[in-house]
C-alpha positions as a Markdown table, in Angstrom:
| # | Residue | x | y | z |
|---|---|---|---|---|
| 1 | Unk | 17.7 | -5.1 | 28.8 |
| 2 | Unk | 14.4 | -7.1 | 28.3 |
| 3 | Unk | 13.4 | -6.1 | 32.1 |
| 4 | Unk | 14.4 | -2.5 | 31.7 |
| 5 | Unk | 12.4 | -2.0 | 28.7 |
| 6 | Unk | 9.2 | -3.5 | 30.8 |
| 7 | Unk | 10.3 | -1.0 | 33.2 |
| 8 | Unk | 10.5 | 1.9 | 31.7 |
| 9 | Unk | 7.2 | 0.8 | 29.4 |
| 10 | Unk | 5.9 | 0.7 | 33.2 |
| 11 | Unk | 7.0 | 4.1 | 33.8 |
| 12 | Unk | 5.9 | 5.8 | 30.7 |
| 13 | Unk | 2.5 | 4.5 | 30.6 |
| 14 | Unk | 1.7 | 6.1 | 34.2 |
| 15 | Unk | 3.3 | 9.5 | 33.4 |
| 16 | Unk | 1.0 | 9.1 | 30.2 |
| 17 | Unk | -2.0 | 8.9 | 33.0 |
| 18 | Unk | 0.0 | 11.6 | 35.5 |
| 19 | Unk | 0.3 | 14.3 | 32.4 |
| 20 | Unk | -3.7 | 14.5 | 32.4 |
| 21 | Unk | -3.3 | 17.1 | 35.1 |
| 22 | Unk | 0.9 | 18.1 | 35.1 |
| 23 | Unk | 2.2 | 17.5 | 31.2 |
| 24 | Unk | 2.3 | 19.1 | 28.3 |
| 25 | Unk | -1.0 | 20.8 | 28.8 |
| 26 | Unk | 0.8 | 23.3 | 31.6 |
| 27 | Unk | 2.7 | 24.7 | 28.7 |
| 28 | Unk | -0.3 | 26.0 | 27.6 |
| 29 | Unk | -1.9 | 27.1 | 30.8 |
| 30 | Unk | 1.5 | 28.7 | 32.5 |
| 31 | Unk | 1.2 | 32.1 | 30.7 |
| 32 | Unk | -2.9 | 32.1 | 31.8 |
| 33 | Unk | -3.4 | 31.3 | 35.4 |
| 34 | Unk | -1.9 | 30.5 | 39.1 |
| 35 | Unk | 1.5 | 28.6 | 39.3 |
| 36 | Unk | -0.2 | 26.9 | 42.6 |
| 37 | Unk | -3.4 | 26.4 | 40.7 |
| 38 | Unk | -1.6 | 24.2 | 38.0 |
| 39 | Unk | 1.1 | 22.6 | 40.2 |
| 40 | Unk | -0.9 | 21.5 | 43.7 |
| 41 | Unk | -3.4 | 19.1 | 41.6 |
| 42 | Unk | -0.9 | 17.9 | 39.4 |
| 43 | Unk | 1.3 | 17.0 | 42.4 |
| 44 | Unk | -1.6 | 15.0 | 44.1 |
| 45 | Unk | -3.1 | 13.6 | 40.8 |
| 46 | Unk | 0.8 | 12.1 | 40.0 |
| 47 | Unk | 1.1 | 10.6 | 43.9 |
| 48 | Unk | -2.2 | 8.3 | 43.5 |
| 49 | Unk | -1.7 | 7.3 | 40.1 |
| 50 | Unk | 2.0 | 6.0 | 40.7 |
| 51 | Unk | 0.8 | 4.1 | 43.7 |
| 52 | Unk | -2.4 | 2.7 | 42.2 |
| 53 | Unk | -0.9 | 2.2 | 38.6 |
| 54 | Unk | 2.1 | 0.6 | 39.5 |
| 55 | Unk | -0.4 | -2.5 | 41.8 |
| 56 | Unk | -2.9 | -2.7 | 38.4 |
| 57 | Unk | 0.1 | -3.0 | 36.3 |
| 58 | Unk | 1.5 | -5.8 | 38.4 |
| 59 | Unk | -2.0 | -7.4 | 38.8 |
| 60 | Unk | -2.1 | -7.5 | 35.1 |
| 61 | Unk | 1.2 | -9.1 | 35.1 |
| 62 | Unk | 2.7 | -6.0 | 32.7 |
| 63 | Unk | 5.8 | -5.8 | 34.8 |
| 64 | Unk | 8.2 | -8.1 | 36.9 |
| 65 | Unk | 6.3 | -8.5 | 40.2 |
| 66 | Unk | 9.7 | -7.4 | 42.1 |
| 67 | Unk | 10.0 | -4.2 | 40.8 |
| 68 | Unk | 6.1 | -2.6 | 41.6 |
| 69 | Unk | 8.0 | -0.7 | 44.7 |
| 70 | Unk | 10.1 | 0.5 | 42.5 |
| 71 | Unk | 7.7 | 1.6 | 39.8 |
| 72 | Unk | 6.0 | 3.8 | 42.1 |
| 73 | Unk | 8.9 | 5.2 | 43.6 |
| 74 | Unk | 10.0 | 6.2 | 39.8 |
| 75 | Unk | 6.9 | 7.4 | 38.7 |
| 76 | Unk | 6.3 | 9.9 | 41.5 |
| 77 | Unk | 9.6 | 11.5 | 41.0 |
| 78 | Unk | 9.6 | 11.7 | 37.2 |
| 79 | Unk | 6.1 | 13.0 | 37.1 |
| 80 | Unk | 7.1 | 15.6 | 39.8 |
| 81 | Unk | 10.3 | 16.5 | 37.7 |
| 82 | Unk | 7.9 | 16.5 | 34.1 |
| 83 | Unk | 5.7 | 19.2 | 35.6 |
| 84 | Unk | 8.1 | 21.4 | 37.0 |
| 85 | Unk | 10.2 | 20.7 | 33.6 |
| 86 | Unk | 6.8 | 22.0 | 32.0 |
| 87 | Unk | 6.5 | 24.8 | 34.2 |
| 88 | Unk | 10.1 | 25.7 | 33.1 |
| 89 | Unk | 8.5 | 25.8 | 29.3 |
| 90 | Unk | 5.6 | 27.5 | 29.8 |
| 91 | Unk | 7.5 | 30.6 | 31.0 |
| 92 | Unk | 10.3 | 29.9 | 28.3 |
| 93 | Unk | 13.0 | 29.1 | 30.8 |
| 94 | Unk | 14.7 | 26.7 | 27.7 |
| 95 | Unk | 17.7 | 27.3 | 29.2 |
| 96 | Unk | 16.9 | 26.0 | 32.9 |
| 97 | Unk | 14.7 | 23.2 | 31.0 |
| 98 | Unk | 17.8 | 22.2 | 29.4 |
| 99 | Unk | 20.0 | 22.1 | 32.2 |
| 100 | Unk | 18.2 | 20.2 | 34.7 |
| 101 | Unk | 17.2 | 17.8 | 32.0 |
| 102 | Unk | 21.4 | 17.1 | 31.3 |
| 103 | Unk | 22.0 | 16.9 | 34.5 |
| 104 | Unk | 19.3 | 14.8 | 35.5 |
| 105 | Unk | 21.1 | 12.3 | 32.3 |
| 106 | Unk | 24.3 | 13.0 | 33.4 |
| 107 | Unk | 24.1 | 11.7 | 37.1 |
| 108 | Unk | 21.9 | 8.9 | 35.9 |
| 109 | Unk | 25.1 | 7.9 | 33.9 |
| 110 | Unk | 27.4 | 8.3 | 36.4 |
| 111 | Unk | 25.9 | 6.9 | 38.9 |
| 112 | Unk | 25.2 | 3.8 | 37.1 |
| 113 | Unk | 29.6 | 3.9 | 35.6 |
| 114 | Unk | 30.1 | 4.2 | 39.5 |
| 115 | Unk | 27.9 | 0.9 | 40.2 |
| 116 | Unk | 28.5 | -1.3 | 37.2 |
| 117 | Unk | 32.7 | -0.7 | 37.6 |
| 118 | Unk | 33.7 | 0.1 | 41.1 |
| 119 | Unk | 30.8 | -1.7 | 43.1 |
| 120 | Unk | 30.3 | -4.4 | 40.8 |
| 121 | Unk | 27.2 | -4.6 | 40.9 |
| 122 | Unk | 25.9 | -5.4 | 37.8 |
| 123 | Unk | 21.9 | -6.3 | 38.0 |
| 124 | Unk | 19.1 | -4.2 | 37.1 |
| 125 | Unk | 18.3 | -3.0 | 40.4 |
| 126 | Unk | 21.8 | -0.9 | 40.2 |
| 127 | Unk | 19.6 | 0.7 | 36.9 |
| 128 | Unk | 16.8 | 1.1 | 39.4 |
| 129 | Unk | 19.0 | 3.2 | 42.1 |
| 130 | Unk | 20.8 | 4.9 | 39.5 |
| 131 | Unk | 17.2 | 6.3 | 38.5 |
| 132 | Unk | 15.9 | 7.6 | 41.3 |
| 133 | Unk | 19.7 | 9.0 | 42.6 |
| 134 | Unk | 19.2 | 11.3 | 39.6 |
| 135 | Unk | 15.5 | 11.8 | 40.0 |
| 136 | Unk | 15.9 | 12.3 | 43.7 |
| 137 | Unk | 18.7 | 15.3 | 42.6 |
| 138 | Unk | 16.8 | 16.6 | 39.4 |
| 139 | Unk | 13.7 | 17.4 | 41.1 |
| 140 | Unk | 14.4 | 20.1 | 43.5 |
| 141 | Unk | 16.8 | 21.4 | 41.0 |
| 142 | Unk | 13.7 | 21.9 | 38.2 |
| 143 | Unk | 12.2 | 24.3 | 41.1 |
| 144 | Unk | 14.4 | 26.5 | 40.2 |
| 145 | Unk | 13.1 | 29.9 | 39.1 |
| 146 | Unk | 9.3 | 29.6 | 40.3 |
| 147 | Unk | 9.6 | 29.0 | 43.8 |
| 148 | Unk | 8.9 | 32.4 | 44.7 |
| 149 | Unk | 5.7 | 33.1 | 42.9 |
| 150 | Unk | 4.2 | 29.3 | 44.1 |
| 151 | Unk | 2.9 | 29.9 | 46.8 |
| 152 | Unk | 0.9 | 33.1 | 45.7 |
| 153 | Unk | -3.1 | 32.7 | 45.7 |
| 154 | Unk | -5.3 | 29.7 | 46.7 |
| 155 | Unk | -4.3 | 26.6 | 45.3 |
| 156 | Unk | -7.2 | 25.3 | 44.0 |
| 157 | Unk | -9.9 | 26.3 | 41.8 |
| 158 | Unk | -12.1 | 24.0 | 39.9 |
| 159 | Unk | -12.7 | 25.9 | 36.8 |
| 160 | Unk | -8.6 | 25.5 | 36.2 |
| 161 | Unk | -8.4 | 22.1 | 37.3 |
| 162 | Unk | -11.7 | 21.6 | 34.7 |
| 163 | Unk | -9.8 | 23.2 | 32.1 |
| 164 | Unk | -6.5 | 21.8 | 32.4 |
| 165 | Unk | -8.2 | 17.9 | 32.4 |
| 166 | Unk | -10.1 | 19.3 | 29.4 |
| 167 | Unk | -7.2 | 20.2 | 27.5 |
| 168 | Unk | -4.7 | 17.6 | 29.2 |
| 169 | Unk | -7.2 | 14.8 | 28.2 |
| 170 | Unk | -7.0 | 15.8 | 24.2 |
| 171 | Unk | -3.6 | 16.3 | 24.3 |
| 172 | Unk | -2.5 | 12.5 | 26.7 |
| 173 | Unk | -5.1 | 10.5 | 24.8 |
| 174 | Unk | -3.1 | 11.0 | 21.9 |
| 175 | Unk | 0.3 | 10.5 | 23.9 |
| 176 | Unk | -1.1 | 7.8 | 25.2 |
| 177 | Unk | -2.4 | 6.1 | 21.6 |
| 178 | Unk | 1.3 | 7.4 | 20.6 |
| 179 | Unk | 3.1 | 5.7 | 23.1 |
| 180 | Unk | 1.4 | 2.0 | 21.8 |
| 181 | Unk | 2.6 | 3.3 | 19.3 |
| 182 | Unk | 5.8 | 3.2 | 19.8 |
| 183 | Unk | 5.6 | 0.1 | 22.3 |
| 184 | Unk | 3.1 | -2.2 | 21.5 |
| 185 | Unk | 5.7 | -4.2 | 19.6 |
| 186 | Unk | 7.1 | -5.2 | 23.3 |
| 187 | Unk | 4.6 | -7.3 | 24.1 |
| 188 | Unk | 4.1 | -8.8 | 21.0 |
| 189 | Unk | 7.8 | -9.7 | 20.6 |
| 190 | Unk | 7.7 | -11.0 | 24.2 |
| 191 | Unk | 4.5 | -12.9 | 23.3 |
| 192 | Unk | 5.6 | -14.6 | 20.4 |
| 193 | Unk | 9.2 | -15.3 | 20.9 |
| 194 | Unk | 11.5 | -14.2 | 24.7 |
| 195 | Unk | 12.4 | -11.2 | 26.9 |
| 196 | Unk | 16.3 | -11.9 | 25.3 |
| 197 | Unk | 14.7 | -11.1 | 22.0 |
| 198 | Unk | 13.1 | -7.8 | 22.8 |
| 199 | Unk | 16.1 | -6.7 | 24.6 |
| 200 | Unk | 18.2 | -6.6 | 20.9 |
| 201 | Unk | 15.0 | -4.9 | 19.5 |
| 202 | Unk | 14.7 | -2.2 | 22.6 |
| 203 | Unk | 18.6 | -1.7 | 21.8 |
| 204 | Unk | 17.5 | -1.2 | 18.4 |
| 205 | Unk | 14.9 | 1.0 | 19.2 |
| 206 | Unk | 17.1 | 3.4 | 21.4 |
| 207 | Unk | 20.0 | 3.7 | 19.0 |
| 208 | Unk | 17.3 | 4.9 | 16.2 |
| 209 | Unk | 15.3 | 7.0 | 18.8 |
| 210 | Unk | 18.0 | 8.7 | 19.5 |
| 211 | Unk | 18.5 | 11.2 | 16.7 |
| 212 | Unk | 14.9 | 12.4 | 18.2 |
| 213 | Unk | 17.3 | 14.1 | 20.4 |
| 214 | Unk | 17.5 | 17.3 | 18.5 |
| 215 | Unk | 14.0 | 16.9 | 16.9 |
| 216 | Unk | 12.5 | 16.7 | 20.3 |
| 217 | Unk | 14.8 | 19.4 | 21.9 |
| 218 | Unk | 13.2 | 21.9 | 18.8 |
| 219 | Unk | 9.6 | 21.1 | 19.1 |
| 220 | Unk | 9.7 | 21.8 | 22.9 |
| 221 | Unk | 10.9 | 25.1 | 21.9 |
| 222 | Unk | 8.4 | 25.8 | 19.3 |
| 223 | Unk | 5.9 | 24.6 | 22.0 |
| 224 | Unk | 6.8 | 27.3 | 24.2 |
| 225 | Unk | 6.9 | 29.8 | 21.8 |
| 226 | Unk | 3.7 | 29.2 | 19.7 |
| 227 | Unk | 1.7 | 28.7 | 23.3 |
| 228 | Unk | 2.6 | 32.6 | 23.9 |
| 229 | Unk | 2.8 | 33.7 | 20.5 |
| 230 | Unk | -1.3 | 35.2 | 19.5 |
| 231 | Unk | 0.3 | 35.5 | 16.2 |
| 232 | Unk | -1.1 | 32.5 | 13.9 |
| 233 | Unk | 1.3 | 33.7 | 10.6 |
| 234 | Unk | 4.3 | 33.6 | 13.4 |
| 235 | Unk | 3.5 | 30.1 | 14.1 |
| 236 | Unk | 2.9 | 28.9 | 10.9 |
| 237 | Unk | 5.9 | 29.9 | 9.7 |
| 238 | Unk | 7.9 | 28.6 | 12.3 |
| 239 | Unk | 6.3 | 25.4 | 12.3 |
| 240 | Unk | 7.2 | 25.0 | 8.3 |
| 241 | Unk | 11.2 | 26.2 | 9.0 |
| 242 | Unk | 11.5 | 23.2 | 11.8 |
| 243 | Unk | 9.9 | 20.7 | 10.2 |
| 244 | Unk | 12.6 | 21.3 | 6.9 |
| 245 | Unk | 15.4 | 21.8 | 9.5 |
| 246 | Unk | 14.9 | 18.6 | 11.7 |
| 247 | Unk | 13.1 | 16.6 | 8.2 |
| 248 | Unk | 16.8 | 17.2 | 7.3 |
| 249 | Unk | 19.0 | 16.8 | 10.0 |
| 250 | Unk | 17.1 | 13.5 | 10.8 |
| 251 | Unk | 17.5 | 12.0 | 8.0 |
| 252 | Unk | 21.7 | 12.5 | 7.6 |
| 253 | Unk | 21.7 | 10.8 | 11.0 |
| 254 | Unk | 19.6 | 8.4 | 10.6 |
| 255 | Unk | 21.5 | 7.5 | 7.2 |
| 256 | Unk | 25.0 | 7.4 | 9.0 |
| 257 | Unk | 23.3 | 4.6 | 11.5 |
| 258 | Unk | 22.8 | 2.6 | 8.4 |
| 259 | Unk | 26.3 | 2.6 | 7.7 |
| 260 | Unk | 27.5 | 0.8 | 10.8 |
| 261 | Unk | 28.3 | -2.6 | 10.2 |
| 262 | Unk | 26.8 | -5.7 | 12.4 |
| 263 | Unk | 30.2 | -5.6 | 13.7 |
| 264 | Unk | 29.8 | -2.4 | 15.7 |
| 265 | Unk | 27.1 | -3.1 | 17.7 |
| 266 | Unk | 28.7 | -6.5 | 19.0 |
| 267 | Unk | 31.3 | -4.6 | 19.9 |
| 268 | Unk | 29.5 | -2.0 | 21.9 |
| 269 | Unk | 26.8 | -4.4 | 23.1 |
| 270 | Unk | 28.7 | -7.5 | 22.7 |
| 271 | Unk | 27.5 | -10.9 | 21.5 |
| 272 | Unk | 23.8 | -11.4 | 20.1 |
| 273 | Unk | 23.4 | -8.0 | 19.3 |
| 274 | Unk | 24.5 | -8.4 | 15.4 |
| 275 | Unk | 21.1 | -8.0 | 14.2 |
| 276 | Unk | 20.6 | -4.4 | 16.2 |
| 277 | Unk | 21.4 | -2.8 | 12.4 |
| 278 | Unk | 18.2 | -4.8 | 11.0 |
| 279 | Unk | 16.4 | -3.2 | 13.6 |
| 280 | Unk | 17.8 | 0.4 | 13.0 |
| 281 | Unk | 17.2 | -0.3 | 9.1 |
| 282 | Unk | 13.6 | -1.3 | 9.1 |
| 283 | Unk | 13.2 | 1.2 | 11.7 |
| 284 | Unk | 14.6 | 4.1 | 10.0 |
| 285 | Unk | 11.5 | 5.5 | 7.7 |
| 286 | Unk | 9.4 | 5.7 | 10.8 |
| 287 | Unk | 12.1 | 7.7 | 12.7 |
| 288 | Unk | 12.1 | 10.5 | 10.0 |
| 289 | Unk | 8.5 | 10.7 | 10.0 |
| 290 | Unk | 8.4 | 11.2 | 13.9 |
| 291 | Unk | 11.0 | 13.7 | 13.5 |
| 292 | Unk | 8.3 | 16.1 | 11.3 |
| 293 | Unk | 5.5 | 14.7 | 13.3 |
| 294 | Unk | 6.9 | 16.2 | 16.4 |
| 295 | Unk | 6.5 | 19.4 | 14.7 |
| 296 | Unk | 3.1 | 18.7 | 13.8 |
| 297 | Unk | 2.4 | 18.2 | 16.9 |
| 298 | Unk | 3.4 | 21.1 | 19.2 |
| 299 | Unk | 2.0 | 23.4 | 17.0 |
| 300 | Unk | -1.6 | 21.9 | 17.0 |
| 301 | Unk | -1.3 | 21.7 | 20.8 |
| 302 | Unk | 0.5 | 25.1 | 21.1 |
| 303 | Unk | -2.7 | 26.8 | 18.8 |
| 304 | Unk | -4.8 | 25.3 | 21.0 |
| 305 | Unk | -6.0 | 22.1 | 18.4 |
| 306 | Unk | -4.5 | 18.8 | 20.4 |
| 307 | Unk | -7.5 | 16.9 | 18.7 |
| 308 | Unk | -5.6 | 16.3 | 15.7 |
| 309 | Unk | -2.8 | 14.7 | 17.2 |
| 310 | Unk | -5.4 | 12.5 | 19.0 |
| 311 | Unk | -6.7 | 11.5 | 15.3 |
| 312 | Unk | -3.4 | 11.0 | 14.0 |
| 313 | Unk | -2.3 | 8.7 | 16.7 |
| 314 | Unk | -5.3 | 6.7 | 16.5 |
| 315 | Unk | -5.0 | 6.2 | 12.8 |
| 316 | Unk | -0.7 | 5.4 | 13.5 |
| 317 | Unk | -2.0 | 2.5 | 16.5 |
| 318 | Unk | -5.1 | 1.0 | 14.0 |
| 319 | Unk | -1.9 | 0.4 | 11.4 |
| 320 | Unk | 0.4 | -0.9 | 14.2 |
| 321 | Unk | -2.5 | -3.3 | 15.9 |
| 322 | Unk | -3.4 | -4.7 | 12.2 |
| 323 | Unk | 0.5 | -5.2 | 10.8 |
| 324 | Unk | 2.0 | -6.3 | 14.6 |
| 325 | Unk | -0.1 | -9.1 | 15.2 |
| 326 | Unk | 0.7 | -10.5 | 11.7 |
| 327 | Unk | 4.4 | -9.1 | 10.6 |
| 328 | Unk | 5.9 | -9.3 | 13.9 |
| 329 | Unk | 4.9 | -13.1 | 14.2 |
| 330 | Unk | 6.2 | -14.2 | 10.9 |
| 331 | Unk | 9.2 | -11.6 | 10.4 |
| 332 | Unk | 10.0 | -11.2 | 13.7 |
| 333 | Unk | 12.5 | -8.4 | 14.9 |
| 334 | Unk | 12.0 | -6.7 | 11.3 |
| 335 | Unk | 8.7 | -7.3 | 11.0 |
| 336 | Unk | 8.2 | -5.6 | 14.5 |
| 337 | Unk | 10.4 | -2.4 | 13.1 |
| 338 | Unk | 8.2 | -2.4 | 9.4 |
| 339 | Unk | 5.0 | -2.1 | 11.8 |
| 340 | Unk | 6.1 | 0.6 | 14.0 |
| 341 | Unk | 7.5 | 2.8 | 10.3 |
| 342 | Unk | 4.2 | 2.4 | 8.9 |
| 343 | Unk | 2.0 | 3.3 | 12.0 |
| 344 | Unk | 4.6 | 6.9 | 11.9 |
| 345 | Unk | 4.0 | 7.4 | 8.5 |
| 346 | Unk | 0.7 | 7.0 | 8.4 |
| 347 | Unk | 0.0 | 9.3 | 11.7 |
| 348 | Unk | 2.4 | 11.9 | 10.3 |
| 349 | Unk | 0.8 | 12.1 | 6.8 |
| 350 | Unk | -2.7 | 13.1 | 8.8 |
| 351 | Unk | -1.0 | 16.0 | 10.5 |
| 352 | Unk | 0.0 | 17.5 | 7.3 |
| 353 | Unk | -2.7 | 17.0 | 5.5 |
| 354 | Unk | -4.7 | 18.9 | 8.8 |
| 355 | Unk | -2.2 | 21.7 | 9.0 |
| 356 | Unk | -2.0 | 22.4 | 5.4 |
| 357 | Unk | -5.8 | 22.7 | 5.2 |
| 358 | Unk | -5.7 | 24.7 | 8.4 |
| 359 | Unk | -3.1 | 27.3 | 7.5 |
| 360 | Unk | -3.3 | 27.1 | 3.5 |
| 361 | Unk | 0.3 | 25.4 | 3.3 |
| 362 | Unk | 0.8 | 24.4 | -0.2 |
| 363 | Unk | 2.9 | 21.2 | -0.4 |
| 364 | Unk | 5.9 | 23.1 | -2.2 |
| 365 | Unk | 6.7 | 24.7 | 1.1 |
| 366 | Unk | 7.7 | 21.7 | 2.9 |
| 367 | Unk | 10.6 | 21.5 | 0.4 |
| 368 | Unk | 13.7 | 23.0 | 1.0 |
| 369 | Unk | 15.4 | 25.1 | -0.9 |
| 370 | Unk | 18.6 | 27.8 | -1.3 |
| 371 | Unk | 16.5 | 30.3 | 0.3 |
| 372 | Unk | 16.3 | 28.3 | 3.7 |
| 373 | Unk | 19.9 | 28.3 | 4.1 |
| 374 | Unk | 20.0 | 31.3 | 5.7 |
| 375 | Unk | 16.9 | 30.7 | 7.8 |
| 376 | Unk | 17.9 | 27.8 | 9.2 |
| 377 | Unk | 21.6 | 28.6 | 10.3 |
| 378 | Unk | 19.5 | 31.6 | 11.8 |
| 379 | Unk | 17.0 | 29.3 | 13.0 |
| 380 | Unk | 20.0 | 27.2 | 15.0 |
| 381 | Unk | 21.6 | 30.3 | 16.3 |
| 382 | Unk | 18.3 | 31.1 | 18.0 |
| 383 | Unk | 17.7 | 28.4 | 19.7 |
| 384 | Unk | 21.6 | 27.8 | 21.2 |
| 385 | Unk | 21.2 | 31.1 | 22.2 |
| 386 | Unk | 17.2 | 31.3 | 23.2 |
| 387 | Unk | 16.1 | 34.1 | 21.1 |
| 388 | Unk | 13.1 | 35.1 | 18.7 |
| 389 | Unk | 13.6 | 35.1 | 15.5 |
């Protein structure tokens, strides 16, 4: 687990560098220019920086030497499948986002079941093939739907490509502050103690991160909408409803995480994976503050304003570089998970301060009350179904 975490961390800090010219930023740019404008210099931008990230990363000595192919051949086809996923959400194709993005899960699955039990092979190259067998698949699949209108027009024009780095650059310096975020604990734990030790603390980390699921599936959609939406009331509001709706929802699963006993996660995990529920615990402030934060988020890049979330994420990695060098250290696996709540929190509590000044949001509206019953059961029901509302 310890070498899959390096992996991945691998991985997602070149698709932060990719997603200067193909992430989030398309969302934004989909509705106003060229599909070929957008996607040729993202495709080309993704191809050298997978090459030449994955050698710097192994000159550094970030990542197990034996796995730079590999890196490379990862981070091409995910940052290939991120911009056509984004393409997909610019146009507010949820639904096709949403497919190839369970599918692309599902086969990874699959094929790694069909590895680990009937080949018996049981080594983290198996997780290696397993990614880029569903990669491989997923990416032609996330074509689906703009392959007609691709090709129309030249496919390059500076002022786009100008614009979209502009934009991109606010929007992935702040992903990328986020991400350290979110990671810089790895090394540290490495540093201080083993690999074995920030392999129960990455388990840790995935079983809290993963009632993000929803919160993350909401906030692309409020992404989508807000970057097509010229109505800054409209956007507002919807901001406010998903931030009670997922503030809620992430919180009653985050709670029923607490309850499962050390027990549990030796059984799923087995042996040396008892303190997994410290992990979740210290962890599980931090998780509800990303939830909202998410919100926060998309709308300011949505509306065009990604340089708050650049502020908020260099306030959140000042709190994680001060507490990890000294909690992490001396508390160890919960010291690692107090540092990462705090850096949320304190990120988080920027962006609302920012948005309420920016939209006049009294802080009375973030609370939720009878009236936003209705509102939110309406608010589900349109996304299942990927309607306005």
């Amino acid at each position: 687990m310890g070498t899959i975490s390096l992996l991945i961390l691998g991985v997602s800090i070149l698709q932060m560098i990719s997603a200067l010219m193909g992430g989030s930023a398309l969302v934004y740019q989909v509705p106003r220019h060229p599909l070929i404008q957008l996607m040729a210099p993202s495709w080309v931008w993704a191809t050298i920086v997978s090459v030449a990230g994955s050698l710097l990363l192994k000159a550094l000595g970030l990542i197990p030497a034996e796995l730079t192919a590999a890196l490379a051949a990862i981070s091409i086809l995910q940052a290939l499948f991120a911009i056509n996923q984004n393409v997909q959400l610019g146009r507010e194709r949820v639904m096709a986002y949403n497919l190839a993005a369970v599918i692309q899960s599902a086969v990874m699955f699959g094929t790694l079941l069909l590895f680990y039990f009937a080949a018996g092979w049981k080594e983290v190259g198996a997780y290696v093939a397993a990614m880029m067998v569903s990669l491989g698949l997923a990416v032609p699949l996330s074509f689906s739907g703009h392959m007609r209108e691709l090709f129309r027009g030249p496919a390059w024009k500076a002022s786009v490509v100008r614009e979209t780095l502009k934009f991109g650059g606010y929007i992935q310096t702040a992903s990328f502050m986020q991400l350290f975020n979110y990671r810089l604990g790895y090394y540290i734990i490495e540093k201080y103690f083993d690999r074995a030790t920030l392999g129960v603390f990455s388990i840790g980390v995935q079983i809290a991160e993963s009632v993000w699921i929803i919160s993350k599936s909401i906030a692309l959609v409020q992404y989508s909408r807000i970057s097509n939406a010229p109505d800054t009331e409209y956007s507002r509001r919807i901001t406010i409803d998903f931030i009670k709706f997922t503030g809620i929802f992430t919180a009653l699963t985050t709670s029923v995480l607490l309850l499962l006993p050390p027990a549990f996660f030796e059984l799923v995990f087995r042996s040396g994976f008892s303190r997994t529920g410290d992990v979740v615990l210290s962890l599980a402030p931090g998780i509800v503050a990303v939830a909202v934060s998410l919100m926060f988020s998309h709308y300011f890049s949505g509306s065009g304003k990604p340089w708050h979330n650049t502020i908020s994420s260099a306030i959140g990695l000042a709190f994680t570089v001060v507490l990890g060098f000294s909690l992490i250290p001396a508390y160890g696996l919960t010291g690692a998970g107090i540092t990462a709540s705090a850096a949320y929190l304190a990120g988080t509590i920027y962006q609302m301060v920012a948005f309420s000044r920016l939209t006049n949001t009294r802080l009375r509206e973030y609370i939720p009350g009878r009236r936003d019953a209705g509102r939110i059961k309406s608010m589900a029901l349109s996304i299942i179904c990927e309607k306005q509302f």
